[in-house]
C-alpha positions, 0 to 999 in steps of 0.5 A: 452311538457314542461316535455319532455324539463326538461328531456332533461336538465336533461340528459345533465346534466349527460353527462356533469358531465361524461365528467367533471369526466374524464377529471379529472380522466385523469388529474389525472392519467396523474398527477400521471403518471409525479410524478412517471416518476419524483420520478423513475428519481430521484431514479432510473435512471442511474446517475453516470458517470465513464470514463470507464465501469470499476469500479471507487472508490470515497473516503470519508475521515473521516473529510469529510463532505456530502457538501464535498462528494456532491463536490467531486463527482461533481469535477469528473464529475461522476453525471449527475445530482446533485439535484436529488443525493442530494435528493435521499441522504438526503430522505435516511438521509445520509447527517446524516450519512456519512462514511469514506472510499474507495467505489467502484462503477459502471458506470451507478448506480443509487441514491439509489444504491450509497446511499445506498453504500455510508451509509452502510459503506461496503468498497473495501479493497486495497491489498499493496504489500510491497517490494524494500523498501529502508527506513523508509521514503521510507515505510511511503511515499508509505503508504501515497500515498495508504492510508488515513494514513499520512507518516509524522504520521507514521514516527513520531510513528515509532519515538517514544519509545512506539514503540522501547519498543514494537518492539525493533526496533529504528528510524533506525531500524524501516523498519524491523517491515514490511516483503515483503508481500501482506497486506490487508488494509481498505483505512481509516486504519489510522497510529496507526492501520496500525503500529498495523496490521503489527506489529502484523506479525512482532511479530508472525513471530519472535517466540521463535524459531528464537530468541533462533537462533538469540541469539546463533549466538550473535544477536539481531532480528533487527541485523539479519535484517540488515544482512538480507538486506545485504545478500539480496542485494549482490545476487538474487540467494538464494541459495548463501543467506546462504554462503555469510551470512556465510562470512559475519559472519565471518568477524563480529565475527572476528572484521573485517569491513563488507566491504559490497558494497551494504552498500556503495551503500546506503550511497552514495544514487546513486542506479543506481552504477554499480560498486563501486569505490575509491570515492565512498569509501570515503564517510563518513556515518555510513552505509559505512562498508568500513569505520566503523567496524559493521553492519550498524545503520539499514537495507539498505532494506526490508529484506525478510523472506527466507533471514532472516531465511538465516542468522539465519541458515547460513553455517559455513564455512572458507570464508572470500571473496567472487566476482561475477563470469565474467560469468554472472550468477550471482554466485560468488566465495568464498575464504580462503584467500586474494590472492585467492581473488585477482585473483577472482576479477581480473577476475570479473574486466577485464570482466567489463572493457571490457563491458564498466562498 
C-alpha cells in the first residue's frame, strides 16, 4: 500500500513540473512574441506623417547637427512617434553620420527606411529655371531662396576680381555669366561651386567662334550682352532681334546716344511703364541712353542665347529708327531718316492715346 501511494506522489509530481514547463514556455513565446511587436514597431511601422500623399522633402543644412534633424522633423509634425526614430537612428550610427542635403520622402515611410535615406547621402537634385532676370541681385536672390547658397556670398564672388579675371565680366556685368536655361543643382550646392557650374556653360557657350564675331564687330563678349538684353527687350518677335540689333549698332558706330526705351525703363526701376515719357527722361543714371552716349554699364537682362547670336549676326542695314506698329502685332517700322520716323511714331501715339495708354 504504502508503495502504491509513492507512486502516485511520483506522478504528480510530473504533471506538476509539465504545467510549470509550459507555463514558462508560454511566458516565454509571449515575451518574445512583445519584443518583436516591439522592435517591428520601432523599425518597421509606418512613421513619418506628410500633409499629403505626395512626397515631402526634409533639408539638412551642412551645420546641421541629428539634435537639429530630430528638431526639424519634429517642428513639422512629420513623426508620429520621435523615440522610436531616435532610436532606429542612433541603432543605425546616423547621429554619427549625418549628411547635408535635400531628401525626398514619402508618406508613411517607416525608421529604416528614412535612416537609412537620410545616411547615404542620395539627394533629389532641384531643376532652377533661370529666366526674367533683371540684376545680379535679382539672380543672387533667387539662388538664395532655392538653395543652401546664400545671395549676399554670391554676390560677394561676383564682386571680386577672381571673378572679372576668370570671366571678364565686372560687378555690373556680372548676370551675363548665366544664360536662360534649366540648370541641375544639388540643394547643398554652395556659392563657390554654383558660380563654377554656370560659369563652366558660360565659358563653353563663348567659343572661339562667337569671340572671333564679337571682336570683328568691335565688341567685347560682355558688351554683346548688354546688347543682347536691349534687343531682347524691345521685342518678343525674334525674327526682328537681328534688324533692331542692326539699328542699334548703327547708331553705336555712328557716336549716336542708343536712346533705348527699355534702358530708361531700368533706370527709372518701374517695370510696369507702358509708355515712356518726358519724365521718365530726365532721370539721371548711367543706364538712361537718352542721357549718355554708349551702352549701359550692364545688361538691363538675362540675355538669351538666340539674341546674343542676333547681335553677333546682325543684318546690315541703313535703319536709324525704328517704332512699334498701332496694330498690335507687335512688329515695328524701320526707317532712314528722321522724318520718316516722325510719322511712324505719330502713328504709334495716336493709337495709344486712344487705348488710354
Amino acid at each position: 500500500m504504502a508503495k502504491k501511494k509513492v507512486s502516485k506522489k511520483k506522478g504528480s509530481n510530473k504533471v506538476g513540473v509539465r504545467k510549470v514547463l509550459w507555463a514558462l514556455l508560454i511566458v516565454f513565446c509571449v515575451s518574445l512574441a512583445g519584443s518583436f511587436l516591439y522592435f517591428y514597431g520601432k523599425v518597421f511601422k509606418p512613421n513619418l506623417v506628410l500633409e499629403t500623399d505626395q512626397k515631402g522633402f526634409v533639408y539638412v543644412k551642412t551645420t546641421d547637427s541629428f539634435q537639429d534633424v530630430v528638431q526639424q522633423l519634429v517642428d513639422r509634425q512629420m513623426l508620429t512617434n520621435k523615440e522610436s526614430f531616435v532610436w532606429m537612428a542612433e541603432f543605425l550610427d546616423y547621429d554619427k553620420k549625418v549628411r547635408p542635403g535635400r531628401y525626398a520622402v514619402k508618406n508613411g515611410m517607416n525608421n529604416k527606411d528614412l535612416v537609412l535615406l537620410l545616411r547615404s547621402g542620395k539627394q533629389e537634385p532641384l531643376r532652377i529655371t533661370f529666366k526674367s532676370i533683371r540684376s545680379r541681385f535679382e539672380l543672387a536672390g533667387k539662388v538664395g531662396e532655392l538653395l543652401e547658397a546664400d545671395s549676399t556670398g554670391l554676390l560677394d564672388i561676383m564682386n571680386s576680381t577672381s571673378f572679372e579675371e576668370k570671366f571678364g565680366l565686372d560687378a555690373e556685368n556680372a548676370l551675363s555669366v548665366i544664360l536662360p536655361d534649366t540648370y541641375e543643382f544639388y540643394w547643398n550646392t554652395t556659392n563657390e561651386a554654383f558660380i563654377e557650374k554656370i560659369g563652366k556653360f558660360y565659358i563653353d557657350f563663348w567659343t572661339v567662334e562667337r569671340k572671333s564675331k564679337a571682336k570683328a564687330i568691335g565688341l567685347t563678349p560682355a558688351q554683346v550682352s548688354v546688347m543682347a538684353s536691349i534687343v531682347q527687350q524691345e521685342s518678343a518677335r525674334k525674327e526682328e532681334w537681328p534688324i533692331i540689333a542692326g539699328v542699334y549698332m548703327n547708331r553705336f558706330n555712328k557716336g549716336m546716344k542708343l536712346q533705348a526705351d527699355p534702358t530708361v525703363v531700368y533706370a527709372v526701376g518701374d517695370f510696369t511703364i507702358r509708355r515712356v515719357r518726358s519724365n521718365h527722361l530726365a532721370v539721371n543714371s548711367p543706364y538712361n541712353t537718352y542721357m549718355y552716349k554708349g551702352l549701359p554699364p550692364g545688361p538691363i537682362y538675362l540675355a538669351g542665347k538666340q539674341c546674343i547670336d542676333a547681335v553677333l549676326e546682325y543684318q546690315r542695314h541703313s535703319y536709324i529708327y525704328f517704332c512699334a506698329r498701332p496694330d498690335g502685332s507687335g512688329l515695328h517700322d524701320f526707317a532712314n531718316t528722321y522724318d520718316e520716323h516722325l510719322r511712324n511714331a505719330r502713328n504709334y501715339q495716336r493709337r495709344l492715346n486712344e487705348r488710354g495708354i
